[in-house]
C-alpha positions, 0 to 999 in steps of 0.5 A, spaced: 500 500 500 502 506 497 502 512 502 502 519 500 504 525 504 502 532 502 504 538 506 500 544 501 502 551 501 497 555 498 500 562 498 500 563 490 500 570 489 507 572 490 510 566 488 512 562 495 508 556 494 510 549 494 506 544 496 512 538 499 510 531 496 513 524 499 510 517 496 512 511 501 511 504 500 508 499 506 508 492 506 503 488 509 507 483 513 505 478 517 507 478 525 511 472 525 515 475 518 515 483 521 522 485 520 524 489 526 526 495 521 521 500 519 517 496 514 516 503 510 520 505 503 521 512 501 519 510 493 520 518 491 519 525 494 518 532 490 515 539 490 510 542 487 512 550 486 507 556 485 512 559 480 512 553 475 504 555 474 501 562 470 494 561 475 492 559 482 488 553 479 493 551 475 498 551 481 493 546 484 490 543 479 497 539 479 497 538 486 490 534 485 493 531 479 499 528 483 494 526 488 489 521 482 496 518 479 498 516 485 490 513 487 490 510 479 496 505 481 494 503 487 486 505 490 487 503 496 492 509 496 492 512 503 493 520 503 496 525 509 495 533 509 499 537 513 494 542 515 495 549 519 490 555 521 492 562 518 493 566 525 490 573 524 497 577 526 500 573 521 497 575 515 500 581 513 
């Protein structure tokens, strides 16, 4: 089972986004056949960036794209978001 952990980043306008990507492989082991190691493979890792795009919605058309090609190989796909909350005194 592939696991696919996103850490978005929406901040398109001045050209600061990047939504970081890592795509990992788990392997079902039995108890007895566990090995002691993490059974967790870090199979490919990457970025997103805003500049790279010409719109907000192409930047995140991309960031769903990654997400349905990673579900189109295995459907059973689990996928973790990084999530925040915009503090008032933080926005300038």
């Amino acid at each position: 089972m592939k696991i696919l952990v996103l850490d978005p980043s929406g901040n398109f306008d001045e050209g600061k986004g990047v939504t970081g990507w890592a795509l990992f492989n788990t392997h079902m082991w039995s108890e007895e056949d566990r090995p002691q190691a993490n059974a967790f493979e870090l199979e490919d890792i990457g970025d997103i960036r805003a500049k790279d795009f010409t719109s907000p919605t192409e930047y995140w058309n991309e960031v769903v794209n990654k997400v349905m090609a990673i579900k189109a190989i295995d459907s059973e796909m689990t996928l973790v978001l990084e999530s925040y909350k915009l503090q008032a005194n933080s926005y300038r």
